[in-house]
Structures are given as C-alpha cells and as structure tokens.
C-alpha positions as CSV (number, residue, x, y, z in Angstrom):
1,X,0.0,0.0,0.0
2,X,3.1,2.4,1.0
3,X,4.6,1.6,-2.4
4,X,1.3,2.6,-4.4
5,X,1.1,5.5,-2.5
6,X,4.8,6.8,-3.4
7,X,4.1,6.2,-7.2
8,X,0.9,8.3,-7.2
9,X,2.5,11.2,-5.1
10,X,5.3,10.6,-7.9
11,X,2.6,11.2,-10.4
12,X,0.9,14.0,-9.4
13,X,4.0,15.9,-8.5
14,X,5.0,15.0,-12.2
15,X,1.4,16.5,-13.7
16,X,1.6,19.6,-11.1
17,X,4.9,20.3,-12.8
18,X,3.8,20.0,-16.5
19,X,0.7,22.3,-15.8
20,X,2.6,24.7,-14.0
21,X,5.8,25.2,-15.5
22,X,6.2,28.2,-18.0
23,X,7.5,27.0,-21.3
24,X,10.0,28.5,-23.6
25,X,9.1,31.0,-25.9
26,X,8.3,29.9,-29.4
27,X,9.1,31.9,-33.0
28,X,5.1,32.2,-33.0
29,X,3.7,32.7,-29.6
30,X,0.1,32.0,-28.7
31,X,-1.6,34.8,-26.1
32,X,-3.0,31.9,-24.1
33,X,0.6,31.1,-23.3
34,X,1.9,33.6,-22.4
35,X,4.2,34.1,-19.7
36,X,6.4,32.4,-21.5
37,X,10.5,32.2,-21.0
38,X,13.5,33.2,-22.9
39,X,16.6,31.6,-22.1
40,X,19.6,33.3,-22.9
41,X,22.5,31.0,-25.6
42,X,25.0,31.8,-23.8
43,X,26.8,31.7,-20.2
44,X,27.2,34.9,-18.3
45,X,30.0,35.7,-16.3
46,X,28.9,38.8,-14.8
47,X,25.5,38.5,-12.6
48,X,22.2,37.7,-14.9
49,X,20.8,41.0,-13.8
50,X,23.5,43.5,-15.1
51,X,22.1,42.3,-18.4
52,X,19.0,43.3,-20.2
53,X,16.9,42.8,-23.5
54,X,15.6,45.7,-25.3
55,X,12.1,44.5,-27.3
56,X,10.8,46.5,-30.3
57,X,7.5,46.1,-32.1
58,X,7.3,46.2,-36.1
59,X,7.6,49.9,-36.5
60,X,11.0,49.6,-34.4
61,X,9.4,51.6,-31.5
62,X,10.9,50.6,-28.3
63,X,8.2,49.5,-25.9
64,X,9.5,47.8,-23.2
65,X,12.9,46.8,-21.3
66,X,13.5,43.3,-19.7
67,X,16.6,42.3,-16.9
68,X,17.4,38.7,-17.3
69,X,17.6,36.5,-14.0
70,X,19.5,33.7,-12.9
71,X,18.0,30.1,-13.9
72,X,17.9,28.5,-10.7
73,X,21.6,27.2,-9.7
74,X,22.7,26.8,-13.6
75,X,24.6,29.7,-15.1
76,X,22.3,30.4,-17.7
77,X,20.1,33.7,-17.5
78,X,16.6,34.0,-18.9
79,X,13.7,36.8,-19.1
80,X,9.9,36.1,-19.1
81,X,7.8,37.7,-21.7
82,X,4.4,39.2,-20.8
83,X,3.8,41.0,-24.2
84,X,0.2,40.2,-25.3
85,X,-0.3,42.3,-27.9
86,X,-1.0,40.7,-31.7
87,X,2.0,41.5,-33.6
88,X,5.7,41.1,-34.5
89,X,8.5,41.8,-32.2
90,X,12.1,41.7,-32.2
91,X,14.3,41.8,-28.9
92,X,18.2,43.2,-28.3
93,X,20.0,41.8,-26.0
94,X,23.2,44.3,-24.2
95,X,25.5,41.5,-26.0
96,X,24.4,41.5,-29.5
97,X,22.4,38.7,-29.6
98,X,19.1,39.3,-30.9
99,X,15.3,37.1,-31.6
100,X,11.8,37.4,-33.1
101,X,8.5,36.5,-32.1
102,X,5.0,36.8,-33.1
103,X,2.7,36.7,-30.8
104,X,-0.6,35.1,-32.4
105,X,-4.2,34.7,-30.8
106,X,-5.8,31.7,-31.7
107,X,-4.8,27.6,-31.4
108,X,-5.7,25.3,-34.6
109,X,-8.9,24.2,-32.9
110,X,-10.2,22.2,-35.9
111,X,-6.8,19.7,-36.1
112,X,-6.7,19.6,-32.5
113,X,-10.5,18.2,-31.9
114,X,-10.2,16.1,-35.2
115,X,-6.6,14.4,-34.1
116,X,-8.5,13.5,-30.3
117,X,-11.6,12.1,-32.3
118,X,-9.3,10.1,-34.8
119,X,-7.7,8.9,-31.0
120,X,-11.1,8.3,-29.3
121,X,-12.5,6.3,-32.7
122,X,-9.4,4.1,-33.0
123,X,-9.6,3.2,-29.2
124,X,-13.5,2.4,-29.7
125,X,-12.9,0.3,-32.6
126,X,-10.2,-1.5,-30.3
127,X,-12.8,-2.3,-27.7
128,X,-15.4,-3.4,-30.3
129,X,-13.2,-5.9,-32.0
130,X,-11.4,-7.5,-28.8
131,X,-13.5,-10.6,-26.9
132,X,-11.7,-10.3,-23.9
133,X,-13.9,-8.1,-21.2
134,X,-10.8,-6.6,-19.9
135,X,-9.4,-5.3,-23.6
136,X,-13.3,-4.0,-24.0
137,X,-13.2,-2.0,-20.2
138,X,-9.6,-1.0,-21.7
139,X,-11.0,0.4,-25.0
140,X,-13.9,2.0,-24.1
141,X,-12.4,3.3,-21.1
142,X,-9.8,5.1,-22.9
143,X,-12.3,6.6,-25.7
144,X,-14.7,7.9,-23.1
145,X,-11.4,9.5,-21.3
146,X,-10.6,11.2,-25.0
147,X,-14.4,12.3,-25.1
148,X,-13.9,14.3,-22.0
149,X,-10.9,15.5,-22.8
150,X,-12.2,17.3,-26.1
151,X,-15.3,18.4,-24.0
152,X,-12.4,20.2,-21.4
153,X,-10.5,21.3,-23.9
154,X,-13.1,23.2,-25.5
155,X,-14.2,24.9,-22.5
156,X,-10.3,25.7,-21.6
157,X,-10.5,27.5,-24.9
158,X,-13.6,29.7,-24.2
159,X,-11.6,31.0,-21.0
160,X,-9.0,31.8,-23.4
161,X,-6.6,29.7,-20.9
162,X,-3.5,28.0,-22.9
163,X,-4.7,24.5,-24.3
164,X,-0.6,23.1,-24.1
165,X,-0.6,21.6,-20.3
166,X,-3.4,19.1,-21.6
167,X,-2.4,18.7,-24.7
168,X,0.9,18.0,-23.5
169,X,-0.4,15.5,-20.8
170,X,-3.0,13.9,-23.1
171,X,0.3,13.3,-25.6
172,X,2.1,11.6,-22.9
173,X,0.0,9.3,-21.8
174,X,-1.1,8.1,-25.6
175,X,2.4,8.0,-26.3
176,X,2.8,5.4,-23.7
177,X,-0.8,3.5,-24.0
178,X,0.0,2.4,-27.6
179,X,3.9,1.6,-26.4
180,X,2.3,-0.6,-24.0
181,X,0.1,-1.7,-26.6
182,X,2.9,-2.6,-29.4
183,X,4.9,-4.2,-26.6
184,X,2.5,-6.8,-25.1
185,X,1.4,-7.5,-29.0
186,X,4.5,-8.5,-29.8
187,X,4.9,-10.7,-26.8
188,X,2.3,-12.3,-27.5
189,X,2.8,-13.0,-31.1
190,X,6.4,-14.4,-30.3
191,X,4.8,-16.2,-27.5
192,X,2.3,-18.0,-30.1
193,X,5.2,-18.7,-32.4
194,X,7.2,-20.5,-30.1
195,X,4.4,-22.7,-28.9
196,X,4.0,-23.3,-32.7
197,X,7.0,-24.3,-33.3
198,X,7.2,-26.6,-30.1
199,X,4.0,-28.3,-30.9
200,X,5.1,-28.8,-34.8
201,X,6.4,-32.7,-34.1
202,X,3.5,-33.9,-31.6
203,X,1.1,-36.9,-33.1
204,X,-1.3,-34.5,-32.6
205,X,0.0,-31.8,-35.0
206,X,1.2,-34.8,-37.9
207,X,-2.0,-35.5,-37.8
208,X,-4.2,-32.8,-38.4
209,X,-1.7,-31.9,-41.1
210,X,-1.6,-35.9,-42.8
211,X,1.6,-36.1,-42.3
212,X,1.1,-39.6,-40.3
C-alpha cells in the first residue's frame, strides 16, 4: 500500500509540474501562453541582472525593457515575456544577440478536436473488436477518457486559458498506452510462435496436417 502510494505522489507531482511550468518561448507565440521564458545561448559571467533585452514592435518603436535573472543554480540567464499584444517583435540583448517572435491569438482548434476524435474512434474500434472483457473495459475506457478530454478542452479554450498543459499531458500518456500496446502485442505474437514451433512434431499436429 506504502509503495502505491509513493508512485501516485510521484505522479501528481510530475502532472503539477507540467501544468505549471512556464515553457519557452516559441518563433510564434500563442496569447494563451503567455508568460512564456527566454533563455539566454549563452553563459554569463557577470550576474544575470546587469544584463538586459531591449524588445521592439514592427515599426522599431521601443516598448518595453526586460533584466534577465538567474536560472535556478545553472549559469544560464533567462527573461519572461508578458507581451500580449497581436503583432511582431524583435528583442536586443546588451550583447548583440538578438530574436523574433510573433505573438498570435488563436490555437488550430479544428486539427486539435479532429486528431482526439481520430484517437477516441481508434480506441473504440479496439474495444469493439477484442473478446476479452478486460481489452473492452480497456477500450472503451480510454475513448470515453478522449471524449472528456475534447469536451475540457473546449471549455479551456472559451476561458481563453493555454490548451498546451493538456495537450501536453494527453500526448504523454497516448504515447505510452500504444507503447504498451505494441509491446505486449509483440509478446504475444512471439509467445504463439514459439508454442507453434514446439508443438510442430507432436502426433497431434502430424495429424491434423496428414503427415502420419
């Protein structure tokens, strides 16, 4: 009981830490996620805070300053960006390095509901097909999980709340249902082969093949 308890702690510290966590920035950055973090390519020598990025909007106008901060106990320095405003941006960094990012409004709502409906069919169809009560529970299971999922999702978009902590979760734990999936298939199948070929000689086997 102890031991079950540690893993599920494990767990939701894991899933606190994906939800919570503020991403990097990408080239083209979504309002919903935003705070996002840019991490400097380079090591400072000098303290993270004598150093600054300078971020300009597409007409060049300069309309805001940011001080980078230490990255925990690494020696890497980072700012957070909290610009929400639709548009193209470039930032200047005290050292010469510079970046570019757009900052954009809207997910791709349609390819996200259609890739967790293509997910929630294929598990369906797995629990149709499958005799075994457990494989059905197992099928079913998992589409009606998808099914609330895209319900969620959709409502997390109407708050205009960033989509990528789900997404990202809902990823994971696909990624390592159909592993699972592949991996017991293939046991199974090698498992079937072997009795095969151990039961290829018997009496039994020669003759239901005429051989005897």
């Amino acid at each position: 009981m102890r031991k079950w308890l540690i893993i599920l702690i494990m767990i939701w510290l894991i899933m606190i830490h994906l939800v919570s966590a503020i991403d990097e920035c990408e080239d083209i950055q979504l309002v919903k996620e935003i705070p996002c973090q840019i991490t400097a390519t380079w090591n400072y020598t000098l303290p993270c805070n004598s150093h600054n990025a300078t971020v300009y909007n597409s007409t060049n106008n300069n309309i805001i300053n940011y001080t980078f901060q230490s990255l925990g106990e690494s020696p890497l320095c980072v700012f957070t960006w909290n610009v929400t405003t639709l548009g193209s941006y470039s930032y200047l960094v005290d050292t010469g390095d510079t970046g570019n990012i757009t900052v954009e409004g809207k997910d791709n709502m349609i390819a996200i509901i259609i890739g967790l409906i293509s997910i929630m069919i294929f598990f369906a169809v797995l629990g149709f097909v499958f005799d075994n009560w457990g494989a059905k529970i197992f099928g079913y299971g998992v589409a009606l999980i998808q099914l609330l999922n895209i319900v969620y999702i959709m409502y997390i978009n109407e708050l205009n709340q960033s989509l990528a902590p789900i997404l990202k979760i809902n990823f994971t734990s696909i990624l390592w249902l159909t592993f699972g999936i592949a991996m017991i298939s293939i046991i199974r199948l090698v498992l079937s082969l072997i009795s095969m070929g151990k039961g290829a000689d018997t009496p039994e086997e020669d003759k239901k093949w005429g051989r005897g």
